[in-house]
C-alpha positions in Angstrom: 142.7 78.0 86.8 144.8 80.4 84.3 141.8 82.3 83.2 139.3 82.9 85.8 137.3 85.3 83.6 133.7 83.8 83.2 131.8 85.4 80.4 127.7 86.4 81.6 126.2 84.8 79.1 123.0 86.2 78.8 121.7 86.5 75.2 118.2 86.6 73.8 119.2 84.9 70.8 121.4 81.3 70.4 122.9 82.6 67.5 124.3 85.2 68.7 125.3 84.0 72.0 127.2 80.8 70.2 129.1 83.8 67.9 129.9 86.1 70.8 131.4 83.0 73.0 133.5 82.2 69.1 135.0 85.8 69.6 136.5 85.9 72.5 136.7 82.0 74.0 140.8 82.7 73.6 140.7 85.4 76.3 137.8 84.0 78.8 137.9 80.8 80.9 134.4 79.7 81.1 131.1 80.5 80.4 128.5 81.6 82.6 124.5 81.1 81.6 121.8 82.2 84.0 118.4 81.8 83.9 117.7 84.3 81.3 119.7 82.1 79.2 118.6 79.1 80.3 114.9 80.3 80.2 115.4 80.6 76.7 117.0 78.0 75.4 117.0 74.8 78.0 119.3 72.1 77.5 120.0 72.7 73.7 121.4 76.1 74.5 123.8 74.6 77.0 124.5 72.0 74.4 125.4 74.4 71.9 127.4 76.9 74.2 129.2 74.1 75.1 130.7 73.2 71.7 133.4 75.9 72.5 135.2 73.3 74.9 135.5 75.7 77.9 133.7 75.3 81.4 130.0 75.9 81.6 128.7 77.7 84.9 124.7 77.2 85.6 123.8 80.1 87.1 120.4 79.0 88.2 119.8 80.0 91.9 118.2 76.8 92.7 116.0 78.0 95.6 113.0 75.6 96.7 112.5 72.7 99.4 115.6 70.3 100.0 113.7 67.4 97.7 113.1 69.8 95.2 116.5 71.3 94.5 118.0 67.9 94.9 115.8 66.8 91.9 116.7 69.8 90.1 120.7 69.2 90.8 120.0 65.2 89.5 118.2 66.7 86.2 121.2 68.6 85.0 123.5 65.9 85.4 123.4 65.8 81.5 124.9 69.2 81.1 127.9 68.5 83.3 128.0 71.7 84.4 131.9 72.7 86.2 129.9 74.8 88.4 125.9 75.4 89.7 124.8 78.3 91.8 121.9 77.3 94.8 120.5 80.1 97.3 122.4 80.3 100.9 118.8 81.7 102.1 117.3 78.5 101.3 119.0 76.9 104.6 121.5 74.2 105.6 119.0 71.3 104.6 118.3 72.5 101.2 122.2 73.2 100.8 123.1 69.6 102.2 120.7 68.4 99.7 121.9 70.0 96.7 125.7 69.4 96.9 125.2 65.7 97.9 122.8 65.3 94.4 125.6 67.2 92.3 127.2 65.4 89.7 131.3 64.1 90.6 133.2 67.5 89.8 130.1 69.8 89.9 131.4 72.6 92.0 128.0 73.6 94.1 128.5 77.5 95.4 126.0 79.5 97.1 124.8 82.7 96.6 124.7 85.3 99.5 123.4 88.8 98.5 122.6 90.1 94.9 125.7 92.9 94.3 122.1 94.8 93.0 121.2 94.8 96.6 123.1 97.7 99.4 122.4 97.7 103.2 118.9 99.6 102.4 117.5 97.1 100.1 118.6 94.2 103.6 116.6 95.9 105.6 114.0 96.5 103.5 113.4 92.4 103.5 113.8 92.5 107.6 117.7 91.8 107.4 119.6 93.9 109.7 123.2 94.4 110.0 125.3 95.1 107.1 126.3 93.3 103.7 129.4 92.4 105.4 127.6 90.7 107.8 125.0 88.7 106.1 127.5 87.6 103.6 130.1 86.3 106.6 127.2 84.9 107.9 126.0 83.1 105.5 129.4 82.0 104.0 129.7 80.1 107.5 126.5 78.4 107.0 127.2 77.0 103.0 130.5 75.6 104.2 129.1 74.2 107.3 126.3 72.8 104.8 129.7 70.9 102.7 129.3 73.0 99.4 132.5 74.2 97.7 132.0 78.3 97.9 129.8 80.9 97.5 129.1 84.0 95.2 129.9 86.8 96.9 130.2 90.7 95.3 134.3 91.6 95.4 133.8 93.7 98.4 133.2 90.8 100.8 135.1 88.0 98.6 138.9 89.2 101.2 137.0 88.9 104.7 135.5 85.3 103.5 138.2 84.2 102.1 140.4 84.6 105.5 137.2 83.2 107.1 137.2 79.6 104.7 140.5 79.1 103.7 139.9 76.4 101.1 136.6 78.1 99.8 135.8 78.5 96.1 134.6 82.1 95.5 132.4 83.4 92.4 132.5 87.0 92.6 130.1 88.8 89.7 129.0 92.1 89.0 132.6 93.2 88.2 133.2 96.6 86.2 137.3 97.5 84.8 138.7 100.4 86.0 136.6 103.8 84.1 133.6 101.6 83.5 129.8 102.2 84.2 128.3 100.8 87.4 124.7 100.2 85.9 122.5 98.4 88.2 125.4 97.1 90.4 125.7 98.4 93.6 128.7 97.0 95.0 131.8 96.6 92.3 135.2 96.0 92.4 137.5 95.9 89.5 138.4 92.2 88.3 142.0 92.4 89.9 140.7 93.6 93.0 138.2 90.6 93.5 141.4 88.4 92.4 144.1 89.8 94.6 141.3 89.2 97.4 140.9 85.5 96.9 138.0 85.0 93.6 138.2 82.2 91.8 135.6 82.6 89.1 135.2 86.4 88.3 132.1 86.8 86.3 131.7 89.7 84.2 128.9 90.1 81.1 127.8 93.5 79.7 131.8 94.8 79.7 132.5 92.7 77.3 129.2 91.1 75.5 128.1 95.4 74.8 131.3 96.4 74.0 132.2 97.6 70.5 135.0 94.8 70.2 133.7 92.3 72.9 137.4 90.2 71.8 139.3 93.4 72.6 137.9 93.6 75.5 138.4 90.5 76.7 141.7 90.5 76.0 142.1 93.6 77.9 140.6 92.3 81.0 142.5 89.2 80.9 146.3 91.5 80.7 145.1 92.9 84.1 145.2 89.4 85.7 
């Protein structure tokens, strides 16, 4: 991939998501829409987003019974998504499921712990042990379950990637070096999460809220 910068897509208007992605689609490498996006404006939205000829990454945290997510996976076909997010918490079945329901070249990753979430907010849903931990641990169970990677915050992304080899790795809530946390709890910069093995590095308010969303882009991508 000679970009890996994914764009967090997450406008409330189509408009101004389409003329955002027309800024700065020379300096990104995909595009990421998540459920607030998606929410919003369904299938047209992806249709539209899509015009700008670069990858599209669902972001939908498919999360329900195997059947279910599998049905999900099979709806989306249409968008041929490069890349589709399910929940690692959902279990090895619902995992299985998913990935063998993805469309041919749908990358199916799972995601481990929200980079909102530290080692208080674990416990506080009966987890113990630390980030570390329940990422590694549930890295091992999404590529025992056959999908491609997982999303993972840049702090973990180097211990996995020594752990899977061949594993694709999503790593979001990026923030360049001087820039404001927010409600991200565990951040690297975007060259730290690539030295340390991401493949997709997703990063949204950096450059959709900044004064010259192209120029920062571009600035992001000379790191790399």
């Amino acid at each position: 991939m000679s970009n890996p910068v994914y764009l967090a897509l997450d406008l409330p208007r189509l408009e101004q998501a389409t003329a955002l992605v027309e800024k700065v689609k020379a300096h990104i490498g995909g595009v990421k829409l998540g459920m607030e996006f998606f929410y919003a404006h369904g299938a047209h939205g992806v249709h539209e987003i899509s015009h700008c000829g670069l990858p599209i990454f669902l972001d939908l945290k498919l999360h329900d019974i195997p059947n279910t997510v599998a049905g999900a996976m099979q709806a989306i076909h249409v968008l041929e998504p490069s890349i589709v997010t399910v929940h690692a918490s959902g279990g090895r079945a619902m995992m299985e499921d998913a990935k063998a329901a993805a469309a041919e070249g749908t990358k199916v990753v799972a995601v481990t712990m929200l980079t909102s979430m530290d080692e208080r907010d674990l416990q506080r849903t009966g987890i113990s042990g630390t980030p570390h931990e329940h990422v590694l641990r549930l890295a091992e169970l999404a590529e025992a379950a056959g999908l491609d990677g997982i999303v993972c915050s840049g702090q973990e992304v180097g211990a996995v990637h020594r752990q899977w080899k061949n594993g694709f790795f999503v790593v979001p809530g990026l923030r360049p070096a001087g820039s404001a946390a927010g409600d991200q709890k565990r951040v690297v910069t975007p060259r730290q999460a690539r030295d340390d093995g991401a493949g997709v590095l997703v990063i949204g308010r950096p450059i959709s809220r900044a004064e010259d969303p192209a120029r920062a882009a571009r600035e992001i991508e000379a790191t790399l």
